[in-house]
Structure formats: C-alpha cells, structure tokens
N, C-alpha and C positions, 0 to 999 in steps of 0.2 A: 553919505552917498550909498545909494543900496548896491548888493552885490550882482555878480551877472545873474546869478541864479534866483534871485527875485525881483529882475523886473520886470512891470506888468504894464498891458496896455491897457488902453482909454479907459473898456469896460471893469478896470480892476483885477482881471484874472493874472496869473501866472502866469507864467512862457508853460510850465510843465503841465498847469493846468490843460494844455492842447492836446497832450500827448494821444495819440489814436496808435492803434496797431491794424486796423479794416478787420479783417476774419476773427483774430484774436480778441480784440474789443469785445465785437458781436459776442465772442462766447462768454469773455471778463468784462461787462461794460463798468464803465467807471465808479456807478453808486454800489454797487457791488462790491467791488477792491475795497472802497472807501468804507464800507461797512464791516468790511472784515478785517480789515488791517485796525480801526476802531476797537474792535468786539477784542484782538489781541492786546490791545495796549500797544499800538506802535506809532502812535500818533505823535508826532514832532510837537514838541516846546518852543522849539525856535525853529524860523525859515531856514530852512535846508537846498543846497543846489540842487539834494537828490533826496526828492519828502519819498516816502515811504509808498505812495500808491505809482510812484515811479519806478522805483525800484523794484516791482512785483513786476510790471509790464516790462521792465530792463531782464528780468530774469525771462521771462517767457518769449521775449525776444532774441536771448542768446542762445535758448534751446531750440528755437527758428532756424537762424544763422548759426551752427553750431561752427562753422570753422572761420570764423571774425573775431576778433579779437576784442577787447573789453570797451577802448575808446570809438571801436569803428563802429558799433553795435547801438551804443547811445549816442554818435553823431546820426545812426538810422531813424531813434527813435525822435529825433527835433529838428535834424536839420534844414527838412524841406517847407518847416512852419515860417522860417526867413526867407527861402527861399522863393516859396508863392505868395513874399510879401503879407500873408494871414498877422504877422505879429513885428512890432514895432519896438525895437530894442537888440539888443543881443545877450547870447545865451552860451557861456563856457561849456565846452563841453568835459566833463570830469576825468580826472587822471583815474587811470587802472585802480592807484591806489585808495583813491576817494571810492572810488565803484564796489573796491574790497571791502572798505571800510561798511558802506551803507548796504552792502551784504548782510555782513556781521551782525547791525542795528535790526536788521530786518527779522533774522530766521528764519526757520523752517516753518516755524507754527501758521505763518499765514497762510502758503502753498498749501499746508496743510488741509485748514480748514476749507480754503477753496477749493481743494481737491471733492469734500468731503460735501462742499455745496453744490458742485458743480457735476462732479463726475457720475453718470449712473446710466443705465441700460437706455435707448433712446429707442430701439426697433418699437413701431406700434403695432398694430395689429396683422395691416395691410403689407407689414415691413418680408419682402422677398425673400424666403430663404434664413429665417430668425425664427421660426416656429417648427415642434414638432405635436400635431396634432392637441395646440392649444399649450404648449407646454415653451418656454422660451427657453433656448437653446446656451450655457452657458459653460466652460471652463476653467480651471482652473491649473495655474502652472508656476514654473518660477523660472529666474534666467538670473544671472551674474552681470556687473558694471565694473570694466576696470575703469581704476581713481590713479590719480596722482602720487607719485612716490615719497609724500610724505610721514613723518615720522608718526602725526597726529593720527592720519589714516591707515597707516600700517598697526600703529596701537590698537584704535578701536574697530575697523573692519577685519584685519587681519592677511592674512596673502595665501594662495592656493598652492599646495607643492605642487612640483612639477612633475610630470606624464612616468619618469622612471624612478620617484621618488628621490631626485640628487638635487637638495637645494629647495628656492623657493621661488616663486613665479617672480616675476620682475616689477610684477602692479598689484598694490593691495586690489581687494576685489569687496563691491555690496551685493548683499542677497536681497535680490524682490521679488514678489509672490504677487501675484495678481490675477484676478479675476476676469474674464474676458466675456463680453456676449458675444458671440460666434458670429451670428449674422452681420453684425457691422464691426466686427473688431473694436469696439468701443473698450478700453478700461475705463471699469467701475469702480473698483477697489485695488487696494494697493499695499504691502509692507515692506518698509523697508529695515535692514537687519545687517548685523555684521555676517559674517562667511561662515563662522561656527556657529549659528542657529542652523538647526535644519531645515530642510524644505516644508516639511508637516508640520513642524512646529508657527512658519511664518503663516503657513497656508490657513492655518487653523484663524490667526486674529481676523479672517477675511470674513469667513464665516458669518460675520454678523451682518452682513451684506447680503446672503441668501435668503429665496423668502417661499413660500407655495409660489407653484405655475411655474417654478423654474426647474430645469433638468439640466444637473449639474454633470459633465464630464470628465474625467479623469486619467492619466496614465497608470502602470501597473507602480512607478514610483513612489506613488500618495496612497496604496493600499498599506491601511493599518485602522485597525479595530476603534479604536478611540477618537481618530478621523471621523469615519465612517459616523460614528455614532453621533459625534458633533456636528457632523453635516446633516444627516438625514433630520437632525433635531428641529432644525429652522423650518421642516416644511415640505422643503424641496425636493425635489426628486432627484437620484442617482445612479450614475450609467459608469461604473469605472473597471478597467482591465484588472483584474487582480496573478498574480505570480501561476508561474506554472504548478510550481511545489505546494501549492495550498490545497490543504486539505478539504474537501467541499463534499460530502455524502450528499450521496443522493434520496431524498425525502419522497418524492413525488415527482414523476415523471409528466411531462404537461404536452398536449395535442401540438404546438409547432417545433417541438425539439426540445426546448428548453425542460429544465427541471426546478424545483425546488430544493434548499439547500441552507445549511444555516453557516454565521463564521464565529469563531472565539478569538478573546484576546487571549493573547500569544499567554499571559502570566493563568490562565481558567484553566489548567489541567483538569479539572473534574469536569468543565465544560457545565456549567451548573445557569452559565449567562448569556446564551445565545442570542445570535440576531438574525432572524429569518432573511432569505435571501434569494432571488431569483438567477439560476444561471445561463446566459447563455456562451457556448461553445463552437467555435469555426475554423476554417483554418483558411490560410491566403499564400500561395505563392504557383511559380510554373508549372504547369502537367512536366510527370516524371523529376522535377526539380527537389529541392530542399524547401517542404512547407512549413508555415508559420502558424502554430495552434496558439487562438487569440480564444480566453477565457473572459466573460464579463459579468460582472455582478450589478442588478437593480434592482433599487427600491420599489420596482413595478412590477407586482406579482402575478397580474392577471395579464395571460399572453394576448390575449387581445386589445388590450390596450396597447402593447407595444410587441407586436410579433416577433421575432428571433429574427428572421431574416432581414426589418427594418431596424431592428436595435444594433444588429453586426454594421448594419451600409452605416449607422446615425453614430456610432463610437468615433469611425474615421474624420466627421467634423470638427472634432479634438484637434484637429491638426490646424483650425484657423487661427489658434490661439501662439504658433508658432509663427505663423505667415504673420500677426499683429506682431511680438516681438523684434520680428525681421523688420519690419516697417520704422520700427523704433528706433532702432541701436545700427543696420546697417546704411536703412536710407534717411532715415532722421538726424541720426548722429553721423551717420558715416563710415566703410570700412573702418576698422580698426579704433575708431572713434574712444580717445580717453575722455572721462571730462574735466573739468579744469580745477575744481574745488578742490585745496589741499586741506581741509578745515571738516571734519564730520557734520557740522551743522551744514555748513555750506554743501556738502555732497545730498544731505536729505532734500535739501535746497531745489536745488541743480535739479536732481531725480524728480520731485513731483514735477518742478516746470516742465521738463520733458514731459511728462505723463498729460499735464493739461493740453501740453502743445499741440499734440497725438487726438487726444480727447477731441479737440477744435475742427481740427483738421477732417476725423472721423462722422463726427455729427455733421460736417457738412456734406460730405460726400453722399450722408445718408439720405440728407432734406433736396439731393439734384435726383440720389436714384429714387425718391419717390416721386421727385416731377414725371418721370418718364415711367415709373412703374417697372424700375429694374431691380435685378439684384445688386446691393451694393460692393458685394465682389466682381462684377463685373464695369467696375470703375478704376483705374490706374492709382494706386497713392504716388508714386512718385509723379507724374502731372500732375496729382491737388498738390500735393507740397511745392512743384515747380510755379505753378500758377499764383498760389497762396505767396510765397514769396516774390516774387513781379510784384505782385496788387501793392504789398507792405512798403514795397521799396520806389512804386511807382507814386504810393500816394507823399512819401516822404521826398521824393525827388532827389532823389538818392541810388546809385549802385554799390553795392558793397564792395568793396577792395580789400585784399589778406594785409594786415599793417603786423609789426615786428611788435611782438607784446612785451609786457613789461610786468617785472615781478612784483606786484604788491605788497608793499609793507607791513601790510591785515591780511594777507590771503586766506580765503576762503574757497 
C-alpha cells in the first residue's frame, strides 16, 4: 500500500507534484527547482512525503509567512489541491520534525545556487529612477540576523556584546552583505558570515557581481584602500563617503568645486602606490545649526560627467539600500522578527529564502511600475507583500492560523 505522501492521480503525478506558490512559482517555476536541486545532487532515491523540489518551495514559503509555524506553512502549501477537488487521494501533512529533517537533506547549496540563478539587477532601461546618466545605480551595505539561541549557532555565528560591554547579547547574530540596485531595491548579491567577519571583508566576496555601467555607492564605513581598489577593479564606477580624518591633498582644483586627490593604503608610508581620486565636499544641516561636512570620493574624474552638485544629491540614494533592508527583516520578517533555524546550515537556509522571497516580491513590483511608467518607489511593499500573500493563500484555499510549534528532533 503506498504512503500518503505518494499517492497519485489518474494522470500519474504526485500530490506534491501540484505544489504552486502563484507569485513565488512565477519567479521559481518548477523546471527551474528541478534543475537545480538536480545540478546539487539532492535528488531522492526513494519517494519522499517531502521530495526535495518541495521542500525549496516549503522554505520560500516560510519566509512568506514568517510568523506560521512549520505544520501550518506546508498544510498552505497542499491543502487547497483537496480542497478544490484538483487531486484524488489524501496527502499527510508532515510533522515539524519530518520538515526539520528534509531541511537538513536539503541545504543551503540549492537556495544558493538559485539565488545565484535567479537573483540580479532587473531595472531596464526605461526603469524610473535606476539610472544616473547611463550609469545604474547600485549599493552596497550590511545588516545583522538574530538566530536562535542555540549552542550550534552561538559556536559558529557567534553573539554581539552588549551596548555597555556587561555580558552578551541574548541572540547569536549572522552577518550579511548585500548588494542592492537602488531603483528597485532588488538584491543581487548576497554573503552570508558569522558576526566576526567584518563588514569589508563580506562585502568584498560581492564584488564579483559588479560589472562597467554600474555606479556603486557607499557609506564612510566601507572606506578602506584595498576595497576600493577591488571595487573599482570590475569596471564600475564609484561614489563612496570617505572619514573625515582622511588625508586627501589637493592635486587639481576642478571648475564645479570639486578637486583632484589621490588615497594610500593605510600600511604605504612612503605613499609610493597611489590611487587617483576625484573629491567632492558639502555640507548639510539647519542655518545657524550644527552642520554635517559630507566628503565623497569617485572613480569619475571628469566633473562633467558627474557635477559636484549632482554627485552630493546622487550619494543620499544610498539610503535605498536601508529602506530594502527595512522591507526585509521588519515588514517581511516582522518587528523583532528571530528566525527559526537552530542549525548554521539551516540559518544559511532560511536567509537566502528570505532574500529570494524579497527578490519575487521586488521584480514584481517593478514589471506593475512599468505598466504605468512609475517609479517603483512609489509603490507600497507592504500592500505587495499583503496582496502576494492573499493571492498564495487564496489559491490554496487556505487562511493561515498561528498553531503552537513543536521542537524538532533534527532542528535546523
């Protein structure tokens, strides 16, 4: 007698074979999954309740519903296929701990790679507010995940002391670095790291994601020589704050204000290895107030290509790369939002799914504001995410309800 988990109707297929997500699909369609989870080696020997291209959409679906619980999450993902009658049979829905398990079976490698297939700049040409004078508009930044208070995760992520130095945070914590294209808040690129890597350090494996046509932004945080030099390497152009204290002569004074200027690595006291440098300098805050003197350095040496006056307004679009963040962790995940993986695999896991889930969400947002020729900042993410979820749960016939979870015996 076969199990619930493989029985099939008339036409042959599986129950899980149906599995749809509507938005999600669109961005993961099935031959996709199928080919990547393939190309990893995660391809079942034997029928599984929960094969392997399930469990990628189980994952991308708990980074949807972030506050559902493990069984309620995979009753979303199948239970409206009986319900609308589509499928002839029934189909257990898996314990917390079976969900843990084909976690585990799973890894990280395949979010990975479908990260790596999937995820990339989408603004085209005509895209509202993504271009500056030919040049796409992108940043770079990092932000912290608290995890689960396990032993596994506190080992390899590590935990942040606390604000007065007494002790240690309460939640291990992962470091990620991500690349962002500014006009649609798109992440492209992604690392994920324990908390003792540095920010420059993560930021640097992105890197390879940058290419010419692009103009990379920066805070005064990621100002370090060997960055800089790694960056500008790929091609692309660079617009980033550099420290107050930085030594920067003046070489050539230039018609809109700016000047010419080289910088050293910190270890070149003879300064024998410079790297030429365009500066510009402003300052921002109230008449008669306390002002804010804003230094920036760019790979764009001719002021007419990028005037001072529009390179100072074009720095402050750096800031869309925090408004993406926000979209991630408070309204995606949720104030306060931990995630659930006690398992380092399973938090790499967890993280890309997030990051695809974002990704989905984003690209669509993009392909409504091109129907009407907007900018895609002036579209709501929490209404896509509200709507996106409806659609999910309307096509499953389904509402989600919080249910009492249950500790995995595999947790990941």
């Amino acid at each position: 007698m076969p199990r619930p988990g493989q029985v099939k109707s008339s036409t042959g297929e599986r129950f899980s074979d149906r599995i749809a997500l509507g938005v999600l699909t669109r961005a993961f369609p099935p031959e996709l999954v199928d080919e990547v989870v393939a190309g990893c080696g995660r391809v079942e020997q034997r029928r599984r309740l929960l094969p392997a291209r399930v469990v990628v959409y189980f994952v991308l679906a708990m980074c949807l519903f972030s506050g559902q619980g493990y069984e309620e999450v995979a009753r979303l993902l199948t239970q409206g296929l009986e319900r609308e009658r589509r499928w002839v049979g029934t189909w257990r829905v898996p314990t917390t701990g079976a969900i843990g398990r084909a976690r585990l079976r799973l890894g990280p490698e395949p979010l990975r790679v479908l990260f790596a297939r999937v995820c990339r700049p989408v603004a085209v040409p005509g895209t509202v507010g993504a271009w500056y004078r030919g040049r796409r508009l992108v940043a770079v930044d990092g932000t912290t995940f608290d995890l689960p208070d396990s032993e596994a995760n506190a080992g390899f992520f590590g935990r942040p002391g606390t604000s007065r130095g007494q002790g240690r945070s309460a939640y291990p914590q992962a470091r990620v670095a991500v690349l962002v294209e500014c006009g649609t808040h798109v992440v492209f690129a992604a690392d994920v790291a324990p908390l003792a890597v540095r920010e420059t350090i993560a930021a640097r494996r992105l890197f390879a994601s940058l290419e010419p046509g692009m103009l990379l932004l920066a805070d005064r945080g990621f100002h370090d020589f060997e960055l800089w030099r790694a960056a500008s390497a790929t091609g692309a152009d660079l617009l980033w704050r550099i420290k107050g204290n930085a030594v920067l002569p003046v070489l050539a004074s230039l018609p809109d204000g700016s000047y010419l200027s080289e910088i050293f690595a910190g270890h070149d006291r003879r300064r024998v290895d410079p790297i030429r440098v365009r500066v510009v300098e402003y300052t921002l805050g109230p008449g008669g107030g306390e002002e804010i003197v804003y230094r920036l350095i760019t790979t764009v040496h001719d002021p007419s290509a990028a005037p001072a006056a529009e390179s100072a307004a074009l720095y402050h679009e750096r800031w869309e790369i925090e408004t993406a963040l926000d979209e991630i962790k408070t309204h995606q995940g949720g104030p306060g939002h931990v995630l659930r993986s006690r398992h380092p695999a399973g938090v790499e896991q967890e993280i890309l799914g997030v990051l695809l889930v974002h990704h989905a969400l984003r690209d669509l947002m993009h392909h409504a504001a091109r129907d009407v020729d907007c900018d895609p900042d002036r579209l709501s993410f929490i209404r896509t995410l509200r709507v996106v979820r409806r659609h999910v749960t309307g096509q499953a016939a389904f509402s989600p309800l919080p249910t009492r979870r249950r500790t995995p015996r595999h947790p990941v």
